[in-house]
C-alpha positions as CSV (number, residue, x, y, z in Angstrom):
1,X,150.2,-0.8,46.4
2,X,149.0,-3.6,48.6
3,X,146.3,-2.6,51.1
4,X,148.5,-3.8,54.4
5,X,151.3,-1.4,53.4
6,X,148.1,1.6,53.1
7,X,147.0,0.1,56.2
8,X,150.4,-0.1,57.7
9,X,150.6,4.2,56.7
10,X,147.2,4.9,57.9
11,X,147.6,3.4,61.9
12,X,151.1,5.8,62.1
13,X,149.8,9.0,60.1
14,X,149.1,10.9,63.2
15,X,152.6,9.8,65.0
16,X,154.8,9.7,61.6
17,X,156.3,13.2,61.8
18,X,157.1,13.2,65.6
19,X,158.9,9.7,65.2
20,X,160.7,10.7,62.0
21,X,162.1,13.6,63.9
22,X,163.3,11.5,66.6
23,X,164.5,8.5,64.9
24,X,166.5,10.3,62.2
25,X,168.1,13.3,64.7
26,X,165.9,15.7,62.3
27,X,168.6,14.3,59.4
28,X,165.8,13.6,57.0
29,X,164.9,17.5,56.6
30,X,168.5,18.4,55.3
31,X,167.9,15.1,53.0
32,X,165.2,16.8,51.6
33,X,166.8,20.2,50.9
34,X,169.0,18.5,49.3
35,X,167.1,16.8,47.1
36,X,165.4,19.9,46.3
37,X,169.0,21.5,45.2
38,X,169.8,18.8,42.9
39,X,166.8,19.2,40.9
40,X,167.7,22.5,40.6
41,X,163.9,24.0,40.6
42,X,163.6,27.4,39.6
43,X,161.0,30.2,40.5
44,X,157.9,29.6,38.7
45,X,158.4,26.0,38.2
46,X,155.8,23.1,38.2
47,X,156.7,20.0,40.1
48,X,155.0,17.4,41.8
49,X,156.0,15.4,44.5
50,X,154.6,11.6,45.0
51,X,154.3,9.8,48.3
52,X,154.0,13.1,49.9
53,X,153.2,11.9,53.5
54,X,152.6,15.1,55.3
55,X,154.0,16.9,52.8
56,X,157.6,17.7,53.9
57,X,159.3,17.5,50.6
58,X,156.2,19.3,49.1
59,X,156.7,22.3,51.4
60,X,160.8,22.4,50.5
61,X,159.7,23.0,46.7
62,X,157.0,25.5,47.2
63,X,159.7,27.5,48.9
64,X,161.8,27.1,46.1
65,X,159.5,28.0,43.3
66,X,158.0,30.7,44.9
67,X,154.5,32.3,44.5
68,X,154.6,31.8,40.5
69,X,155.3,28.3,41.4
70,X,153.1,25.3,41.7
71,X,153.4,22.3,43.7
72,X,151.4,19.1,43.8
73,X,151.8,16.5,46.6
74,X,149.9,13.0,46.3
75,X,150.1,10.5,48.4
76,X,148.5,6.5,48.2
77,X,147.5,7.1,51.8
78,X,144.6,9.5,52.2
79,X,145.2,9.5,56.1
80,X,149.1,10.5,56.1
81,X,148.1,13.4,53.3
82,X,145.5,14.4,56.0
83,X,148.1,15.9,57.5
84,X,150.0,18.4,55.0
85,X,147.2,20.9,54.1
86,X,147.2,22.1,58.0
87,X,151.5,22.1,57.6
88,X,151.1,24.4,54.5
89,X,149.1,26.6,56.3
90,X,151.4,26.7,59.4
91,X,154.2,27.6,56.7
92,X,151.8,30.5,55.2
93,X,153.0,28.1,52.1
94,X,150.3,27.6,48.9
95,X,150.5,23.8,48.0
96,X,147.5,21.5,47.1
97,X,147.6,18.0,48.0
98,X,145.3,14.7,46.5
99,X,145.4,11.1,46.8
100,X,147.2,9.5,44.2
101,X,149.0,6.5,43.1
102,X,152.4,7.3,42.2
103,X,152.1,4.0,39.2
104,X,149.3,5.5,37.8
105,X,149.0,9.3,38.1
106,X,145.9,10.9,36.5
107,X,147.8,14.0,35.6
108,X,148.6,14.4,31.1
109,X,151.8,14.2,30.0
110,X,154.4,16.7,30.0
111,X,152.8,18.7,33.1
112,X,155.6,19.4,35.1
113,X,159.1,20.5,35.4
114,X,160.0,18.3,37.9
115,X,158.1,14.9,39.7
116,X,159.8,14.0,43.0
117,X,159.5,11.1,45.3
118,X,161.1,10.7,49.0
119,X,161.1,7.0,51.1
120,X,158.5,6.2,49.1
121,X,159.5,4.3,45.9
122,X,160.4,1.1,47.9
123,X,156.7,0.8,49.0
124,X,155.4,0.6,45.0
125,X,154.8,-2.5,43.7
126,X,156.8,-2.4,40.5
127,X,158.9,0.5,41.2
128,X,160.2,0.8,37.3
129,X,156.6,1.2,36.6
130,X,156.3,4.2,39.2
131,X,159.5,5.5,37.6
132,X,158.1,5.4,34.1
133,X,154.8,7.3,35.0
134,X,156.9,9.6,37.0
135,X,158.8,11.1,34.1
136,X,155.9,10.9,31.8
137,X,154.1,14.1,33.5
138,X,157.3,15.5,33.0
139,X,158.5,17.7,30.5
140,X,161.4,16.9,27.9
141,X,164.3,17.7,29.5
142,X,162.8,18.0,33.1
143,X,163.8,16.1,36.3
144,X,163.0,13.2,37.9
145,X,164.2,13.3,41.7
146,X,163.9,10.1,44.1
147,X,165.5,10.1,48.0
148,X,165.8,6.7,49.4
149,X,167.5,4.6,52.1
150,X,170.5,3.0,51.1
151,X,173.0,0.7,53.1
152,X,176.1,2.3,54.2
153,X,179.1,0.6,53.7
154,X,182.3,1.3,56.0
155,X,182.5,2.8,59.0
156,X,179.0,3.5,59.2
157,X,177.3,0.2,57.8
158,X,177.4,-1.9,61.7
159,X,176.2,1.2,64.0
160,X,174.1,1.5,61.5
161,X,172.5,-2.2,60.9
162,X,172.6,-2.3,65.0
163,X,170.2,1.0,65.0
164,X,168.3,0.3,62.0
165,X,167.4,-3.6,63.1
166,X,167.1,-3.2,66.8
167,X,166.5,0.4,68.0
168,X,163.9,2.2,65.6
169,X,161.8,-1.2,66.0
170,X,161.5,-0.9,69.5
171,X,161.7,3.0,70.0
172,X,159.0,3.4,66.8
173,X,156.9,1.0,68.2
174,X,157.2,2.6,71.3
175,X,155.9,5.8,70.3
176,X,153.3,4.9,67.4
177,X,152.3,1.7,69.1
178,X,152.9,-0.1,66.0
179,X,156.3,-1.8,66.1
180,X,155.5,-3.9,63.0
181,X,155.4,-0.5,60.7
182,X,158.8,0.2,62.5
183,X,160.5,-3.4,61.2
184,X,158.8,-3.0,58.3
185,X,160.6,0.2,57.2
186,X,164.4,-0.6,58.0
187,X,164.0,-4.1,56.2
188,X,162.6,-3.2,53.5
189,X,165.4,-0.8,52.9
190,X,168.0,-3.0,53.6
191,X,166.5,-4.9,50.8
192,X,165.8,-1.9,48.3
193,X,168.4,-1.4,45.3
194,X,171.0,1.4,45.8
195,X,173.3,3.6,44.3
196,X,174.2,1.5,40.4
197,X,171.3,-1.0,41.4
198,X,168.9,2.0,41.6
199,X,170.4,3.6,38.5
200,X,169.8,0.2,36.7
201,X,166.0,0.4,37.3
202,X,166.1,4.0,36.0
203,X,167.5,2.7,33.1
204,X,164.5,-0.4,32.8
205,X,162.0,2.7,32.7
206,X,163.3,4.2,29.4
207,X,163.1,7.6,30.1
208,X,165.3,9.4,31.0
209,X,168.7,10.8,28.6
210,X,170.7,10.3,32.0
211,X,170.8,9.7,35.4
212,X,173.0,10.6,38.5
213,X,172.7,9.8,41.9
214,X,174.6,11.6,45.1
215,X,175.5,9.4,48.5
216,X,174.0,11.1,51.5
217,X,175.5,10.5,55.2
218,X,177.6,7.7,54.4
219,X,175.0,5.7,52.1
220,X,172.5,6.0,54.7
221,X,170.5,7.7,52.0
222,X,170.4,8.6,48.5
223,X,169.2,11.0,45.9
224,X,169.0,10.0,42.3
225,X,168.3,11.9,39.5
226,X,167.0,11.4,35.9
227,X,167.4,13.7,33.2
228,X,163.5,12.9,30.8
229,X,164.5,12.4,27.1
């Protein structure tokens, strides 16, 4: 991943939960649980969650898999995983947390039971790659789960490009003091594949025996899910 994107990460690490919170109406936590229904984890299950941030979608899984559970949250950016250990704790939840690239994970294959990833593939440099390398620490027959913006279509798609293009610049910036990282992140997924264009780059990574994916708030955002052969 490029070093301005990890720099980009690093200067709104202290400010990203607050401005997530505000700028999504506390949506992106019912995202998440989401996510964490579709790939129906199980007590005692093994997963591990890339792009962590502070560890939101890391937290949702521990709670799922329980104390017999393990979960694993990495992130490229050591200064927004800073951040998660202290959450854990707040939770009185048991989850360990390293810095990692999600295209090239130094974990052996077949590790886990499930590899997750939320708003994060779009920031990889080849996200097929990350994809790949995702399902290879998975077991056979395991899941794959990625959340990611989409671009509504409908009723929602104008409010929505209106907000996404003009408000969470200037109210993001506002608050982190970085408006760049705040235009970065709608335009970027305005421009990331969705729904069958997603599925089509989970089908370049050759590993999965099928894949799925589930509209969230009008194509706002989406979950997909692979199956690993």
């Amino acid at each position: 991943m490029s070093e301005k994107v990890r720099n980009m990460f690093a200067d709104i690490a202290d400010d990203y939960d607050r401005v997530n919170n505000i700028l999504s109406f506390g949506v992106h936590h019912l995202w998440r649980s989401k996510a964490v229904e579709l790939s129906e984890a199980k007590l005692g299950d093994r997963v591990l969650d890339c792009a962590t941030g502070t560890g939101d979608l890391a937290l949702e899984f521990k709670e799922a898999v329980g104390d017999d559970g393990y979960v694993l949250g990495t992130d490229f950016c050591a200064e927004m995983i800073e951040h998660a250990p202290e959450k854990a704790q707040e939770h009185n939840l048991v989850v360990d947390f390293e810095v990692a690239d999600a295209m090239d994970l130094p974990y052996d294959d077949n590790q886990f039971d499930i590899s997750s990833i939320a708003f994060g593939i779009r920031n990889v440099d080849d996200p097929v790659k990350a994809l790949s390398e995702m399902a290879r620490v998975v077991r056979p027959g395991g899941k794959v789960v990625v959340l990611e913006f989409g671009q509504p279509k409908g009723i929602m798609k104008y409010p929505y490009e209106l907000y996404s293009q003009y408000i969470m610049p200037t109210l993001g910036g506002w608050i982190s003091g970085n408006k760049e990282a705040y235009t970065y992140l709608p335009r970027t997924s305005a421009q990331f594949p969705a729904a069958d264009k997603f599925i089509d780059l989970m089908e370049q990574a050759k590993s999965f025996s099928s894949q799925c994916y589930e509209r969230l708030t009008g194509g706002i955002a989406y979950i997909y899910v692979g199956t690993v052969e």
